[in-house]
C-alpha positions in Angstrom: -13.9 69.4 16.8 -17.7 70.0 17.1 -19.1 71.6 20.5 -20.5 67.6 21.5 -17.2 66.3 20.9 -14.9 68.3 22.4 -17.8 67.8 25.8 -17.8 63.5 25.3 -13.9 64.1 25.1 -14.1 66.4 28.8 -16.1 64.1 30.4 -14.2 60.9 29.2 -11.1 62.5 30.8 -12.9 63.8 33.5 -14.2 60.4 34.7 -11.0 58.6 33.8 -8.9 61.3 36.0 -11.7 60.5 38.9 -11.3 57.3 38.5 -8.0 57.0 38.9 -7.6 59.0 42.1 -10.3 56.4 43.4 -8.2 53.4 42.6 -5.2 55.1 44.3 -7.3 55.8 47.5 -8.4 52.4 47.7 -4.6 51.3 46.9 -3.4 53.1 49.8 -2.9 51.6 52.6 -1.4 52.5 56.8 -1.0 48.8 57.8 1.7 46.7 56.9 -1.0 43.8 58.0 -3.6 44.7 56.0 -1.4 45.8 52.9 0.5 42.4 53.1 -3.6 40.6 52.9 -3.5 42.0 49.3 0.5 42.7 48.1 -0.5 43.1 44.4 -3.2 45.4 45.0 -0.9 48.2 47.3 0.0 51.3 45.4 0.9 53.3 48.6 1.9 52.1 51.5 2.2 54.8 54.6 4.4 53.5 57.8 5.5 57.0 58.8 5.3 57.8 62.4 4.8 54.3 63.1 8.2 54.1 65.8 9.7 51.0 63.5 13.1 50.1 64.2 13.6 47.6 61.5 11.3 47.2 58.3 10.9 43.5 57.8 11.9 41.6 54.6 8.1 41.6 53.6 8.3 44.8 51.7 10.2 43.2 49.2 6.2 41.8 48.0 5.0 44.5 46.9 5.8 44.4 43.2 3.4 46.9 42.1 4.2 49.8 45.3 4.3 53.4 43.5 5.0 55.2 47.0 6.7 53.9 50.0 6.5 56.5 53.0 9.0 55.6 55.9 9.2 59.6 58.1 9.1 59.7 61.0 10.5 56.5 62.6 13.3 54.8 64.3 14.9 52.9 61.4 18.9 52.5 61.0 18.9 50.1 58.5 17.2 49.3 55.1 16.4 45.5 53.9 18.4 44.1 51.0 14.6 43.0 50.2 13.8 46.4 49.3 15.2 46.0 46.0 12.1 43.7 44.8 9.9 47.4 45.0 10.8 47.5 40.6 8.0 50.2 40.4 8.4 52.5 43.0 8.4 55.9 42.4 9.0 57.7 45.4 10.5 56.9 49.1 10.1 58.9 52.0 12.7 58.5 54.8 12.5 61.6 56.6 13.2 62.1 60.2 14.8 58.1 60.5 18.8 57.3 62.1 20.4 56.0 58.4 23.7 56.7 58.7 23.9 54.6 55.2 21.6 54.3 51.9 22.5 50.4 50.8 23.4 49.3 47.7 19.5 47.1 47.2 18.5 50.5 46.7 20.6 51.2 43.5 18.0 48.9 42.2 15.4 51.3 41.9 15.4 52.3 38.7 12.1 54.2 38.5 12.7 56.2 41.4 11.9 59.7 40.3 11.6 61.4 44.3 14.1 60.3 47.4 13.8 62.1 51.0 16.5 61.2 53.0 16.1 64.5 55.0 17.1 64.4 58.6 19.5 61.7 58.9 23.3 60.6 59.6 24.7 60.8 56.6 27.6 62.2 56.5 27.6 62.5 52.4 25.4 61.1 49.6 25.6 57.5 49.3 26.6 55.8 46.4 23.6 53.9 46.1 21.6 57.2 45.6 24.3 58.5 43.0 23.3 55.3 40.9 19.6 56.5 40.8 20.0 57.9 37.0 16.2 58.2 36.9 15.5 60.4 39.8 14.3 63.8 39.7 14.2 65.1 43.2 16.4 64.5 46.1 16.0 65.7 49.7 19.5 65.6 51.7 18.9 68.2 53.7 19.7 68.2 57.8 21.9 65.8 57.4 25.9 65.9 58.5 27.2 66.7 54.8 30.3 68.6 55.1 31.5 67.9 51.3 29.5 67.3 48.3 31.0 64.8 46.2 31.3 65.8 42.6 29.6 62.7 41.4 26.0 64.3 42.4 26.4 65.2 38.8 25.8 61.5 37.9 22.5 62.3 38.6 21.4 63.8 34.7 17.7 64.2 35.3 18.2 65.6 39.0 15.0 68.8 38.8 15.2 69.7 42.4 18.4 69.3 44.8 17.7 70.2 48.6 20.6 70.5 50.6 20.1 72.5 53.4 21.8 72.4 56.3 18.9 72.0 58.6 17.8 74.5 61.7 19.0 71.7 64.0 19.8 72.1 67.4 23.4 72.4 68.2 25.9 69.8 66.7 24.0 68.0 63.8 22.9 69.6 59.7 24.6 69.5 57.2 27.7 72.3 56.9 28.7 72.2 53.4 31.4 75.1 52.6 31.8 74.9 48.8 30.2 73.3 45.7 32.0 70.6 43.1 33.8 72.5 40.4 31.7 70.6 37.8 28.4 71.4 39.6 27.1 73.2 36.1 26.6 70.0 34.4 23.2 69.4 36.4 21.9 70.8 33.4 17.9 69.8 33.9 18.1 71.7 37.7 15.5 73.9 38.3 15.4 74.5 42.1 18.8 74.2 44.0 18.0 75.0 48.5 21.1 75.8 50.0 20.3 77.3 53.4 22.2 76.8 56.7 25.5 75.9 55.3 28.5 77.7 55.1 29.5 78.7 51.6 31.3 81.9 50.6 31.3 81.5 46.8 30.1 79.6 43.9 32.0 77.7 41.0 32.3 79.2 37.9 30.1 76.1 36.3 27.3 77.4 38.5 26.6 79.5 35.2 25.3 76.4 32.7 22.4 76.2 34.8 19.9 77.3 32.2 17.2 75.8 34.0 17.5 76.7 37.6 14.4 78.9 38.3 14.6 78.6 42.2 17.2 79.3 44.4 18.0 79.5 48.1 20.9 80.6 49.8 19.8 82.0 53.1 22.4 82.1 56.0 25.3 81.1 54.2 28.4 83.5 54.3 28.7 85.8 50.8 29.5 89.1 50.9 27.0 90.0 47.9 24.7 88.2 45.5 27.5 86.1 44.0 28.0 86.6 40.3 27.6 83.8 39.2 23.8 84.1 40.2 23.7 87.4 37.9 24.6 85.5 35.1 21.9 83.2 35.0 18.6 84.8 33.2 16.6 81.9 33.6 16.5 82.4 37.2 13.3 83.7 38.7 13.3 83.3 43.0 16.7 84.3 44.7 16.9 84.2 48.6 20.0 85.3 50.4 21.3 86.5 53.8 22.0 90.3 53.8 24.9 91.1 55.5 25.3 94.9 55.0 25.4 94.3 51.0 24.5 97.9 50.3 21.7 99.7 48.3 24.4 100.2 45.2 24.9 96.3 45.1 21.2 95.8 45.2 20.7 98.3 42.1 22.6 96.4 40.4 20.9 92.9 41.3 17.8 94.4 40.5 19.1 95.8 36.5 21.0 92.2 35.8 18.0 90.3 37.4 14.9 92.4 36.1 12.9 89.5 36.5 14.0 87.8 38.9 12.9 88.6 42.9 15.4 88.6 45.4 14.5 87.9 48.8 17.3 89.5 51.2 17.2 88.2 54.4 18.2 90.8 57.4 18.2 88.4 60.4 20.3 85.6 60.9 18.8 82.2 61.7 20.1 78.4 62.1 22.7 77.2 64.6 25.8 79.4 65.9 28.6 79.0 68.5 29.0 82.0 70.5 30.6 84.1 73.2 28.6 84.3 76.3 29.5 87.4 77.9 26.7 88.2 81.4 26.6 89.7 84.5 24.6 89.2 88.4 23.5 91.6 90.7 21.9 90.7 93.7 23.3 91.1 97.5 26.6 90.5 95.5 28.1 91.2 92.0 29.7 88.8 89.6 30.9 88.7 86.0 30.3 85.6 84.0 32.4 84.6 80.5 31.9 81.3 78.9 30.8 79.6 75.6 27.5 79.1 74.2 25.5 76.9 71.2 22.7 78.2 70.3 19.4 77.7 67.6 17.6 80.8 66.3 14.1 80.7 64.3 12.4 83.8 63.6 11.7 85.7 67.2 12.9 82.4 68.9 16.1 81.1 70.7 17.1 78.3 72.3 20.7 77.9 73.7 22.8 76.1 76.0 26.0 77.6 77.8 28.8 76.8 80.2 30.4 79.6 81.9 32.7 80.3 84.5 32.1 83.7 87.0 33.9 85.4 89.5 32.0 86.7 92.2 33.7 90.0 93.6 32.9 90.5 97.0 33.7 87.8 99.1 35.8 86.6 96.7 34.3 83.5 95.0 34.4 81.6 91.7 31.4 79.9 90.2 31.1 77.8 87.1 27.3 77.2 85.6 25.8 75.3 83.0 22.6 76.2 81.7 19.7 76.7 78.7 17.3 78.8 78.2 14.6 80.3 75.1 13.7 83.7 74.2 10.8 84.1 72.9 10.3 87.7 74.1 9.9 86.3 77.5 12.7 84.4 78.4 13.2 81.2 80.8 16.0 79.3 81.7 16.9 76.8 84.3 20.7 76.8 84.9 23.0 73.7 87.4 25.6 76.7 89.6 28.5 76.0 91.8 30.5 78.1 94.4 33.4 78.1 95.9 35.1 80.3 97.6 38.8 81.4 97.2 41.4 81.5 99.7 42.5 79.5 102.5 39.5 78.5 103.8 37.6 76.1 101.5 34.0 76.5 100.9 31.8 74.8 98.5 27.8 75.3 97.3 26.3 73.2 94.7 22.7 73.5 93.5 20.1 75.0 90.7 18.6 78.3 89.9 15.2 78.6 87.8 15.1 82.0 85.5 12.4 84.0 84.3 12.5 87.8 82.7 12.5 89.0 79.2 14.4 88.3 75.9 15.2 88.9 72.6 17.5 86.9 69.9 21.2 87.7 71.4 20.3 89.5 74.8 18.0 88.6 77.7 17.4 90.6 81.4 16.1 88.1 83.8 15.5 87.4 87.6 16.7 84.5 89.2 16.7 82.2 92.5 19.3 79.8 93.5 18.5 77.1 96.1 22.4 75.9 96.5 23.3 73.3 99.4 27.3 73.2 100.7 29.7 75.0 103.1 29.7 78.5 101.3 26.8 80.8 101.9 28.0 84.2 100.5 26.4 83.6 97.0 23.4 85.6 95.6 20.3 83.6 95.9 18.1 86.5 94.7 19.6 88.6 91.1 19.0 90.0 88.5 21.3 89.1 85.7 22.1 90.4 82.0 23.5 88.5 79.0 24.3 88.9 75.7 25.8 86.6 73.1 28.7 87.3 70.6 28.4 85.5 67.7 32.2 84.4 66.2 
């Protein structure tokens, strides 16, 4: 191809590729009014953060929608309308309630990206398994304790996120082992794992040629499983370290010479743990209770209930409280007192906390304004706690 050829070629694609992302901007549209003036004409449609509760049968117009982005908003439910949408590509429903993916949306047969991240689910819907043409799929945060072994329906499946989600205390997904016949997801190429609780991998995990990425932070293996050794293809590894030893890691680093390893010192996610503190002030008392808590980098949030007994006079106290660390530390905690013996005395009220913190431990001062028959209780302290993971 001559030097003037191969620049009328250039700027022939270079105007075509313009042109395009023109005709997308002007398809996009953040209105379901507006977009339903002009149904054929809507490409994108973008509802997210919009508070919907329902999404109204009209969606089903849009014959020609490419991209249909949902985050964000209140929705439960899903229109049986929704599979009249022949040509969309991707759906965003990040951040909704859906405790269910209905069985319209097995009629999207060119959807190539699905976010359900954030959710109810409580495992992958059938409708999604039928999506034989998708390539990415976003589960992650959900309430997945077992992963069916029929994800493998899913032959074209590039990217698979199933994390179980930094989510304060109760909800993400906790997923404890993968399907036997996971290894026949042969066209995977980034598998995200983090925040569950798995201790091995299946020996299938091995026929995944193509996995490049992989993330298994915070889960529970002993060492860099070997199943992950096996696979050359590999090229990003992240795992929690939990004491795997410099000899271990030698030998990650000569069966994975091109591969990086990130190893992960800190825990992070949700944990249950034992919530073991003590208060000094005018008097001294020993608290023991249960706590769930959230940890992000240098941040934790938690939540505990705790009983105490106060030594001198005699008292027992049970509290309820939360608190962050994010070096400093504040907390607001609901206290009662009563005392024990004959005589009964009771004190109910509230103490505000301030002081420093870290992760598992905090020091911190704080006052209690308490209202009730018992007065012996420490309205001024200073108090120490530390958590015990189980």
């Amino acid at each position: 191809m001559s030097k003037k050829g191969f620049f009328t070629l250039f700027f022939i694609l270079w105007f075509g590729a313009v042109g395009e992302l023109r005709a997308q901007k002007s398809a996009t549209f953040n209105s379901l009014e507006e977009a339903l003036r002009n149904p054929d004409k809507v490409r994108v449609l973008n509802l997210g953060g919009q508070k919907l509760e329902t999404l109204p049968a009209d969606i089903g117009k849009f014959k020609n929608l490419r991209k249909l982005i949902l985050q964000g908003n209140k929705l439960t439910a899903l229109p049986a309308e929704i599979a009249q949408l022949t040509q969309l590509q991707e759906l965003d429903l990040y951040n909704n309630k859906l405790k269910d993916i209905p069985l319209s949306v097995a009629s999207l047969r060119t959807l190539k990206r699905l976010d359900v991240g954030k959710n109810r689910l409580r495992e992958i819907p059938a409708s999604v398994l039928a999506l034989d043409s998708l390539e990415k799929l976003y589960v992650y945060s959900n309430r997945i304790k077992h992963l069916t072994p029929d994800i493998t329906r899913l032959k074209r499946l590039k990217e698979l996120r199933l994390g179980g989600g930094l989510r304060f205390f109760w909800n993400g997904n906790k997923i404890k082992s993968l399907p036997a016949n996971i290894g026949e997801l042969k066209e995977l190429e980034e598998l995200h794992l983090p925040d569950n609780q798995l201790r091995s991998l299946p020996a299938s995990f091995t026929n995944l040629k193509k996995l490049r990425y992989l993330e298994l932070l915070h889960n529970r293996f002993k060492q860099v499983p070997a199943e992950v050794l096996a696979l050359d293809s590999v090229r990003y590894v992240s795992i929690w370290d939990r004491h795997f030893g410099d000899k271990h890691k030698a030998d990650v680093a000569t069966r994975l010479p091109r591969t990086r390893v990130l190893y992960e010192p800190k825990f992070e996610g949700n944990f249950t743990a034992l919530y073991v503190g003590m208060m000094q002030g005018k008097y001294t008392t020993a608290h023991l209770g249960i706590a769930r808590a959230f940890k992000k980098d240098f941040v934790l949030v938690g939540m505990g209930l705790l009983g105490g007994y106060q030594f001198q006079p005699q008292a027992y106290t049970a509290r309820a409280g939360v608190w962050i660390n994010f070096l400093p530390t504040v907390g607001l905690s609901v206290v009662h007192y009563g005392k024990l013996g004959k005589e009964r005395q009771y004190a109910t009220g509230f103490a505000p906390e301030i002081g420093v913190g870290k992760g598992m431990w905090r020091v911190f001062y704080s006052y209690t304004w308490a209202w009730g028959s018992f007065r012996d209780f420490n309205r001024h302290a200073v108090q120490a706690q530390y958590l015990v993971r189980f």
